[in-house]
N, C-alpha and C positions, 0 to 999 in steps of 0.2 A: 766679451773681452775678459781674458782673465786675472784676478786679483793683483794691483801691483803690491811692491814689496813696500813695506813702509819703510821699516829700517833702512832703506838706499836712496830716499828719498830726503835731501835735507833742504831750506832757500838760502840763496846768493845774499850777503849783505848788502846794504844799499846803504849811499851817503847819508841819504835821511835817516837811516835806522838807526847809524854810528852816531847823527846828534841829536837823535832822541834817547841812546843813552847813556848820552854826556849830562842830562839833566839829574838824571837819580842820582851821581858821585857826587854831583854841584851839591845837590839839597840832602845830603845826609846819607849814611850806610840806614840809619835806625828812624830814616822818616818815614811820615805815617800818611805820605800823601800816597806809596805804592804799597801792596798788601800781596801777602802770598796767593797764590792758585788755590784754589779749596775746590782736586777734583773731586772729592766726595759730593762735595752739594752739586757739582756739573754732572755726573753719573746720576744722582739724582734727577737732574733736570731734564739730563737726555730720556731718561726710562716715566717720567711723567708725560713728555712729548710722546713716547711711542705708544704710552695707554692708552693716552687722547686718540693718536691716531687708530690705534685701532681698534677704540668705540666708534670713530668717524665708519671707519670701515666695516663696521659691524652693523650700525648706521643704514649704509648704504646698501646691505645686501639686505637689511629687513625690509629698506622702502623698497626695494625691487619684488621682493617675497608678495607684500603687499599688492604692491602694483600688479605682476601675475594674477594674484589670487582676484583684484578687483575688475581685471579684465574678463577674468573665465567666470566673475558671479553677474557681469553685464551681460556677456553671450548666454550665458544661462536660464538670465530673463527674457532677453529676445527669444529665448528658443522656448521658454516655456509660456509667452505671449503666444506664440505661434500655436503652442501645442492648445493653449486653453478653447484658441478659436477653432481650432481644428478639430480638437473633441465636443465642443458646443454644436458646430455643424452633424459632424456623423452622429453624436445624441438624437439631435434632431430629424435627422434623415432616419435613425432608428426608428426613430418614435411612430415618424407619417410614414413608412413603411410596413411596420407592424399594426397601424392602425386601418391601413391599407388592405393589408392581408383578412385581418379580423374582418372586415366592413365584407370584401369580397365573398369569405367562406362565408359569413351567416349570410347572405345574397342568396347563395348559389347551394346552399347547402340542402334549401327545399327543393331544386329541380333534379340535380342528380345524385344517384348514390355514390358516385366517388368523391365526393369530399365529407361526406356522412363516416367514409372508409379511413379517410387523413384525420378527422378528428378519434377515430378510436385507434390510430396508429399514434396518434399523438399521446395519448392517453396514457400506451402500453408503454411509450418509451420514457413517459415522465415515473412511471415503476419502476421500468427498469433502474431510471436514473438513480431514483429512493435505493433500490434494492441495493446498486452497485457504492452506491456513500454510505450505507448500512455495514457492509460487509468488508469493504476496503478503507476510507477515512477516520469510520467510528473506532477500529481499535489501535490505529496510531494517536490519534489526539487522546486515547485510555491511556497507553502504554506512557507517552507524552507526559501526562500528567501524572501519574505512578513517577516517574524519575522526577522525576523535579519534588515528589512528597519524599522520597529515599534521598536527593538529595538532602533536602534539608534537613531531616531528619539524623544524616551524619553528622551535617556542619552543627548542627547541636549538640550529639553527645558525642563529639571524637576524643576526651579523657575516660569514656567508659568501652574501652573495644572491647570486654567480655561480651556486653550486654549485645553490641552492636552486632556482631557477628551473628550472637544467635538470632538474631530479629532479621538481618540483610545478607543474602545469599548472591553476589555477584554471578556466580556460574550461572544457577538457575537464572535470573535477569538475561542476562548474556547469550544462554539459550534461546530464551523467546523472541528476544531481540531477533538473531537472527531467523528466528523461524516467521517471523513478521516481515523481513528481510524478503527470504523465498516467496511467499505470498505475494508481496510484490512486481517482484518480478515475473511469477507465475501469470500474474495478472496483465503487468507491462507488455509482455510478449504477446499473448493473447490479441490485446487491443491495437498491437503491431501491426498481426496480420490483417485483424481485419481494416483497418485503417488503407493499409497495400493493398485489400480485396476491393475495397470502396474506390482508390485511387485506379485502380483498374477498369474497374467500368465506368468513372468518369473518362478516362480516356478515349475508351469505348465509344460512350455517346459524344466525345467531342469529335471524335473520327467521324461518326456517322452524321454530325450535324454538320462538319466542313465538306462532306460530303456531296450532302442536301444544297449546303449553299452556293459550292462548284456548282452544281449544276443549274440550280436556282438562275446566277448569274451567267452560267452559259445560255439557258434559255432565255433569258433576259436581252443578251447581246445577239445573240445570232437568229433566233427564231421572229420571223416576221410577224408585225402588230395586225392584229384584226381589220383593224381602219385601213392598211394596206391592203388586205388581200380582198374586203368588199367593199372598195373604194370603185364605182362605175368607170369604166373609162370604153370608148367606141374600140378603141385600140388595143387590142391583149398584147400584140407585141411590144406597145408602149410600156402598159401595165407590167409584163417583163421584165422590160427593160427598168422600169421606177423599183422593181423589186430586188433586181441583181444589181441595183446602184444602191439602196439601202443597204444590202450583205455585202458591199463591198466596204462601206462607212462603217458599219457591226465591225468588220472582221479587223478593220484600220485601227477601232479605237479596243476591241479585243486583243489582238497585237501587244497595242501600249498598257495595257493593262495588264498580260501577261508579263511582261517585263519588267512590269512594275513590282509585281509579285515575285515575281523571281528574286529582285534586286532585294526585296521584303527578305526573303528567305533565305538568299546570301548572308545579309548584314548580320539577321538573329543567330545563325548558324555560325558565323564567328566570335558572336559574344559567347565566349568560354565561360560564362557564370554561372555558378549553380542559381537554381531556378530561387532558393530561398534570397541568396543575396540579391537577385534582380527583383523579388518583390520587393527590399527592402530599399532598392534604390529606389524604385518609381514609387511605393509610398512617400519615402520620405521628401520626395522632388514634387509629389502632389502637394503635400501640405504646405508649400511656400508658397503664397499667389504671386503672380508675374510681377505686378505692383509694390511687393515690400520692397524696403530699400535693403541695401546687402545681403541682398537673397543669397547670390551664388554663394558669398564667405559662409554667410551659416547654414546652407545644407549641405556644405561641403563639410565644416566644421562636425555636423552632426551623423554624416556619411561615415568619416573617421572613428569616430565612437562606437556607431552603431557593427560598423564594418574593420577590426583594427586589424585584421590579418590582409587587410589592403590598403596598399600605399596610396599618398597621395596621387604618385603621378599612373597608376594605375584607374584613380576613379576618375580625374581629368579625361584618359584613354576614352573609357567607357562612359562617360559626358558627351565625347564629340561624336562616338560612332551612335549611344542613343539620341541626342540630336538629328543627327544621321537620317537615322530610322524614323523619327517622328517629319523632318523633312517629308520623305519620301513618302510616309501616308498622308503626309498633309497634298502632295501631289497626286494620290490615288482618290481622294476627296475631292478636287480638283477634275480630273480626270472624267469621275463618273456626273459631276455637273455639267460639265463641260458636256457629254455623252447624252447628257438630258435633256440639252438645251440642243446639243445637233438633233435629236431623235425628232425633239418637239417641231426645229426650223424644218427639217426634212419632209415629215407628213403635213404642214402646212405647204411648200412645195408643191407636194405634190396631187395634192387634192388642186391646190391650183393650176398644176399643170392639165392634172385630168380635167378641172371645169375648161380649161382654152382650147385640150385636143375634141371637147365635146363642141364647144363653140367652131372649134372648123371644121368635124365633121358634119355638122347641120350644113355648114358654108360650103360642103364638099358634095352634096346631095345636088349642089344648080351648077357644080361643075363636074360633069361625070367625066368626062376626060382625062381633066385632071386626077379624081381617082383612080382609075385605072392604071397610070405611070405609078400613083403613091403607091397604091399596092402592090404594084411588081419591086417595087424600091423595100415594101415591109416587109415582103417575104422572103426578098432576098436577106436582108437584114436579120430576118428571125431566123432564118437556117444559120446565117453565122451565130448570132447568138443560141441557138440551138447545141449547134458542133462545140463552140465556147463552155457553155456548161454543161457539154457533154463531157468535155476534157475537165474541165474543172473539179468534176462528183468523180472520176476514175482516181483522180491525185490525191480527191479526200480522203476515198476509201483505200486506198492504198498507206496515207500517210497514217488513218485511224486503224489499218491492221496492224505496221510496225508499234505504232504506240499501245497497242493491246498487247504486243510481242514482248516490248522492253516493260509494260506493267505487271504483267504477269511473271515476267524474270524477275524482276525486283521485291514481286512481294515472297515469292521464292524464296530467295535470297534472305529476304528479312526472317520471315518464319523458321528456317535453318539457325539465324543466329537468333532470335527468342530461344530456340529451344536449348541452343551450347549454355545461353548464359543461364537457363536456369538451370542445369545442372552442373554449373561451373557456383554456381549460389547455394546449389542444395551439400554438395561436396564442402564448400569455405564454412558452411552452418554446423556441418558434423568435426569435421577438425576445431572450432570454436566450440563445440560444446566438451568435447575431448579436454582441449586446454586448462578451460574454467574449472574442470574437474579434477584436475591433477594438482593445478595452483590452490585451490581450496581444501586438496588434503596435505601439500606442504605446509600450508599457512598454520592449519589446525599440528603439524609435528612440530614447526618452531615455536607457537604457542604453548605446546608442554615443553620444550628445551626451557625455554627462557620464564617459566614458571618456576622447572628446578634449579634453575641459575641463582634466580632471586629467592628462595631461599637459604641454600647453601652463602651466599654474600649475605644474607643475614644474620648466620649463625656465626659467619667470619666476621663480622662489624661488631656484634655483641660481645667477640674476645680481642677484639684490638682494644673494643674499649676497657674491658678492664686492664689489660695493660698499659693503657696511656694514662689510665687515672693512676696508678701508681709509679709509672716515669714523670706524671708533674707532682708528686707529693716527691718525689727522690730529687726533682730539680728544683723544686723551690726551698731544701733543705739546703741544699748546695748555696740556690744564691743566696739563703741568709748568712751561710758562709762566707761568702765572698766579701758579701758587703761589712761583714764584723771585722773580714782582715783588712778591706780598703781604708775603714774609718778609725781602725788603729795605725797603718801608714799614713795618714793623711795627718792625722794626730805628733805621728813622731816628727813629721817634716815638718811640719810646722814650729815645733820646738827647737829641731837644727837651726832654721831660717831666720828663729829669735835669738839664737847663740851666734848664727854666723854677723846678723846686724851689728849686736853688740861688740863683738872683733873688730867690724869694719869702724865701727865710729870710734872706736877708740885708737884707733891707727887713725884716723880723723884727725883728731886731735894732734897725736903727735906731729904729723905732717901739715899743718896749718903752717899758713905764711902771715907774717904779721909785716904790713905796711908800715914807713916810715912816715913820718909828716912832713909833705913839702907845700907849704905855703906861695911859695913863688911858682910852681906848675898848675896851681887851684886859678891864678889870676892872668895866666899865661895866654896866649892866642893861640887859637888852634890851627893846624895846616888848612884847611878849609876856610877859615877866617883872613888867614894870610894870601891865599890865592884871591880869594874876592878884592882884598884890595891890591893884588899886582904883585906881593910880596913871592917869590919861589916859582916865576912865569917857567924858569926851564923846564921842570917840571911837567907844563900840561901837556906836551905830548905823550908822556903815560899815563894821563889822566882820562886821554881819547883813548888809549884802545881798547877793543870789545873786552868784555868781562870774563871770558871764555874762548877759545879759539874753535873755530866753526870748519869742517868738514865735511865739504858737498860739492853738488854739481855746479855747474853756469849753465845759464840760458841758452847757450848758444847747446849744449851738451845736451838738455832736457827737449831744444824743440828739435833736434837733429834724432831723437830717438823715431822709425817708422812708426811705431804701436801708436804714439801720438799723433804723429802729421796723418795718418790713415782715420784715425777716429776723431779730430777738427775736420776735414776735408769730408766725411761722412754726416757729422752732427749739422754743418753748412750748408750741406743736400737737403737737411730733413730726414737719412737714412737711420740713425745712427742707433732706432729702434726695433728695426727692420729685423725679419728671420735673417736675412745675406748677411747684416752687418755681425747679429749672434753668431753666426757661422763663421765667416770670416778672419774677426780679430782675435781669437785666442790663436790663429795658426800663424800670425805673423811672428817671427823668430826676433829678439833684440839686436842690436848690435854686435855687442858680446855679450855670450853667453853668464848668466849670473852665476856666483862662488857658490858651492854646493851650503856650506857653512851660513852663506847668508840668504838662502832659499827658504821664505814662507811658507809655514804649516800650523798658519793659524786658521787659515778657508778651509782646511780638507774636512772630509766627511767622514 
């Protein structure tokens, strides 16, 4: 709403106001029961209230500061409770794992010579280790400590820079600096590659160990158990048949486990993380046991921290779809129990099928008739089953050629794009080293610009300044000038002011009025005295009216204005703090427009 006018704003008299002040005529013009306004001490009082208030408010944003800061030093402790147990565990797991190892190699160390081999591989790299903190750490922490002796050694004698200069040679420092610099990096890069050569043939052996264990659990699922294949039975078409009922149960829960892996390698395959931020989620989502109490707020909390180039509602995302994933190997876990628990029901099965077919074939030996029908029954049966996994091994090998076809395409494929990217990598390496080189001999020409900058501005500072030291010796001549002519004006006025008094009072004088003596007015009744007792009644009706005559609105005028009955009708809502309302009532327009001459500009900015 915006500022009303004050000035057009005045109140309606009211009966009551007219006889309250009827009372101050009554009781005197010079009575001391009413006293003047003293807005000075009220200005005062308003701007002691507004200090107050806003220490209040000053107040209030510190205890909020507080409260912040008291909230993030609790989450802090939780989180570093959490951390203390969680590095007390991996210390410890260090410990019996390294003690582990130790225990094992001196074990094993007298049977074979390869671990004979790891202890002098160990050896060479704890040298190298030495060599490499020899050569690279040792002469930064020298250099290190040399500047920090040149430091102090300024802040000591910075009133003797003859001495200093000769003693401290920035360039040269500055030199090495950077030649400590290159070295570095010479070394940084080095450790790059080989770090990517290392990450390589990890790769490598993970290839070939996921490899190992495809097949592992291929042969696992589909290739028939020992105890099947010389499990006795009278009946080989039985036997058969117990055998293409297991690979039918393999290939069911092969199947689901394919699938399952699939779904595996879906979900990872959309998690767009770089591999470092998803270690840093599943460390940090390990270190909370299941069991603390608000776990999710403070690993989410610490996710944030750790990870701030990601949004909250991004690690939420990647919460439900790792969830997700952790489900679905919780189901592959499941799965392969489950698979272990058929394998195991099935070959009991069937060794007890085989013990019952040997028990009726004994019983089949005193009925040879009856044999005879079975067998025509088995053999017909085993020709179909014959023809069945006759069709069956054509559709494998059929379906394991196409899958050699589409494997062999694919690693095609792959191999082509290994080889684009790295020389799409070896190309991005040469134009970066191109760059750094070019920016590093800018940097060294702005370096000399701005060395002879700074001294040419030196040589121009050292003549401004003798110039300004003699414009304030030319200006402080001036102001004692000034000042010797002000305190001889000040001097003569003052002399006028005692000549003009003396004028005045002696025209004082002349013009004095001298009082008569009237005795009978000293003992007389005053009009005030006379009205109190009834004396001069005609009188009191100019004794009632106001003391001043009043110009303003009526009621009926002030609540007819919109601006008003809009913003009662809003404050009645509960609105009337609302952004609508903000918006709203500055655009309502008055009645009549206000007179330009009586339009406020005491709000503007």
């Amino acid at each position: 709403m915006s500022e009303p006018d004050h000035r057009t704003f005045f109140t309606t008299p009211r009966s009551s106001d007219v006889e309250n002040q009827v009372i101050p005529m009554r009781n005197g013009v010079g009575s001391q029961k009413y006293k003047p306004v003293d807005y000075k001490q009220l200005y005062e009082l308003a701007a002691v209230e507004k200090m107050a208030s806003a220490k209040i408010k000053l107040k209030i944003k510190k205890t909020e500061q507080v409260s912040k800061i008291n909230k993030e030093q609790m989450l802090l402790k939780q989180h570093q409770r959490v951390w203390w147990q969680e590095h007390k565990r991996l210390s410890e797991t260090r410990q019996k794992a390294e003690a582990e190892i130790k225990t094992f190699l001196d074990e094993e160390s007298h049977k074979h010579n390869f671990f004979l081999d790891m202890r002098d591989l160990e050896r060479k790299l704890s040298k190298e280790r030495d060599t490499y903190q020899k050569n690279t750490v040792v002469p930064i922490w020298q250099l290190k400590e040399n500047l920090k002796f040149r430091l102090s050694e300024m802040q000591c004698s910075l009133s003797e820079e003859s001495c200093l200069k000769s003693k401290f040679n920035p360039v040269e420092m500055l030199q090495q600096i950077k030649l400590v610099k290159k070295q570095q990096k010479a070394i940084l890069e080095f450790l790059k590659l080989e770090s990517l050569a290392l990450e390589r043939e990890l790769e490598d052996c993970k290839t070939k160990a996921l490899a190992h264990s495809f097949e592992e659990k291929n042969g696992l699922f589909l290739e028939v158990p020992a105890a099947l294949l010389s499990l006795e039975c009278p009946y080989p078409d039985l036997k058969a048949l117990l055998i293409s009922e297991y690979r039918k149960l393999a290939s069911g829960y092969w199947s689901k486990l394919q699938e399952i892996d699939h779904q595996l390698k879906v979900l990872y395959r959309n998690i767009d993380w770089k591999e470092e931020d998803q270690w840093v989620f599943q460390t940090v989502i390990n270190q909370y046991p299941s069991n603390l109490q608000r776990r999710r707020t403070l690993y989410l909390d610490v996710l944030q921290r750790y990870l701030p180039h990601k949004s909250r509602h991004d690690l939420v995302v990647h919460e439900k779809a790792w969830d997700r994933y952790n489900f679905i190997r919780s189901q592959r876990r499941v799965l392969m129990l489950n698979w272990a628990q058929a394998r195991k029901a099935f070959l009991l099965k069937a060794v007890r099928t085989a013990a019952e077919a040997s028990a009726a074939h004994q019983a089949e030996a005193v009925l040879a008739s009856a044999r005879q029908k079975q067998q025509e029954v088995c053999a017909e049966l085993k020709a179909k089953v014959l023809q069945w996994k006759a069709q069956q091994e054509e559709a494998a090998q059929l379906e394991a050629a196409v899958a050699a076809r589409r494997k062999e395409k694919k690693a095609e494929e792959e191999r082509l794009q290994r080889e684009q990217e790295m020389i799409r990598r070896a190309h991005d390496k040469e134009k970066l080293k191109k760059y750094w080189a070019e920016k590093e001999l800018k940097w060294q020409e702005q370096e000399e610009k701005d060395l002879q900058r700074l001294e040419e501005l030196r040589k121009l500072m050292a003549e401004q300044a003798v110039k300004d030291r003699e414009r304030v010796k030319f200006r402080q001549a001036l102001l004692e000038k000034r000042m010797l002519e002000k305190k001889e004006l000040a001097l003569r006025e003052a002399l006028e002011e005692e000549e003009k008094e003396r004028c005045l009072e002696a025209l004082r004088q002349q013009v004095a009025v001298v009082a008569k003596p009237d005795p009978a007015r000293a003992v007389a009744d005053t009009v005030a005295s006379k009205a109190r007792m009834g004396i001069g009644t005609n009188q009191e009706f100019d004794l009632q009216k106001p003391l001043f005559p009043l110009h303003t609105y009526s009621e009926q005028q002030i609540v007819s204005d919109p601006r008003l009955r809009v913003e009662l009708a809003l404050r009645e809502a509960g609105l009337h703090k609302t952004l609508y309302a903000k918006e709203i009532l500055p655009k309502i327009p008055p009645l009549k427009p206000p007179r330009r001459d009586m339009e406020s500009t005491a709000f503007r900015m």
